[in-house]
C-alpha positions, 0 to 999 in steps of 0.5 A, a space after each residue: 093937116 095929117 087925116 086920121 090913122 084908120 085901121 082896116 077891118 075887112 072892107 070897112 075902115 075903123 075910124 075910132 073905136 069907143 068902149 061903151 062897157 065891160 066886164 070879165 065876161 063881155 065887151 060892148 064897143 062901138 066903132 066909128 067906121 067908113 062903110 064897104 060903100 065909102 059913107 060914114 057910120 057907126 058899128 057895135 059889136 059886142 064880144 063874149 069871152 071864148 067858151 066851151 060847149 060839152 055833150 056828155 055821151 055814156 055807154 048807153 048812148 044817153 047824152 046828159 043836158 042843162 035845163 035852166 032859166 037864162 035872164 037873157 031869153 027869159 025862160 028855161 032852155 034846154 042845153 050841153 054844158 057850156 061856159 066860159 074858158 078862164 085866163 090861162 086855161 086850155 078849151 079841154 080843161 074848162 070843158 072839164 071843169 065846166 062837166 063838174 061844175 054845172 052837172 056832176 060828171 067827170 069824163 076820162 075822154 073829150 072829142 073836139 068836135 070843132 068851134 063854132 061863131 054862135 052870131 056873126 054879124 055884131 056878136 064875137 064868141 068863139 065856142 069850142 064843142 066837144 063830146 065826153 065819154 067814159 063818164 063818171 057821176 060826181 057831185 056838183 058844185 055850180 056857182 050861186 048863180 046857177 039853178 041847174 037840173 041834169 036832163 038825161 035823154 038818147 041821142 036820138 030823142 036830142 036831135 028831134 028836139 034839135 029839129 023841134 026847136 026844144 033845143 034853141 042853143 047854137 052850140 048845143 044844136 051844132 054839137 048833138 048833129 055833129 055827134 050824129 053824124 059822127 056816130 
């Protein structure tokens, strides 16, 4: 009798993996696994396409946010531009399209600020960060979905909203200190 194949994944063992869901945007999958400490068990994990998040920076050091409700948390969050990175386009190109798209503003300039993995232990979705500058006031044409409000506020007045916990979304968090310590 031949035992099953196993695919290692860091010190646990993938027995079988089973796709609970999916759809262009997400992945839920649950593995049957061998645990670090040799017992059987199971581990889901859900995967999110990479996306990008984008802090618009103009020339008076105002950054330009999203204030929307998100179905997931329940409530208005306050956040950079973010989305989704399409098949076939580059981190740069979907934060330019996603600037235009959510509030209205084309950048003639884009600093990668890094990525980051907003949650590690059962959640997969690689966020790239950027700033933009040299920025241009376009109209914007979100999708149906989206009710989307442009907040303006200093850079400043966003990192105490970082610290106050009035800015909750990781990447966004992530890119306002980077750009703070960048400055």
């Amino acid at each position: 009798m031949t035992s099953p194949s196993v695919d290692q994944h860091g010190p646990w063992q993938i027995l079988k993996r089973h796709s609970v869901y999916q759809d262009p945007w997400m992945t839920v999958r649950k593995d049957d696994v061998i645990r670090p400490d040799g017992l059987e068990g199971t581990y889901s994990t859900v995967r999110i396409k990479p996306g990008v998040c984008v802090i618009p920076l103009d020339r008076d050091g105002s950054i330009y946010l999203t204030k929307e409700f998100h179905y997931a948390v329940g409530r208005d969050t306050i956040e950079g531009i973010s989305g989704g990175i399409e098949a076939g386009e580059s981190a740069e190109d979907a934060a330019l399209r996603e600037l235009q798209e959510e509030v209205g503003v084309q950048a003639g300039r884009l600093r990668h600020l890094g990525w980051v993995d907003p949650l590690t232990a059962a959640l997969s979705s690689p966020t790239q960060l950027f700033c933009a500058t040299e920025l241009q006031l376009v109209d914007a044409s979100p999708e149906g979905t989206e009710q989307i409000q442009r907040i303006q506020v200093s850079l400043d007045e966003a990192i105490r909203m970082v610290m106050d916990s009035e800015i909750t979304h990781g990447p966004t968090c992530t890119a306002i200190l980077k750009m703070a310590l960048l400055r």
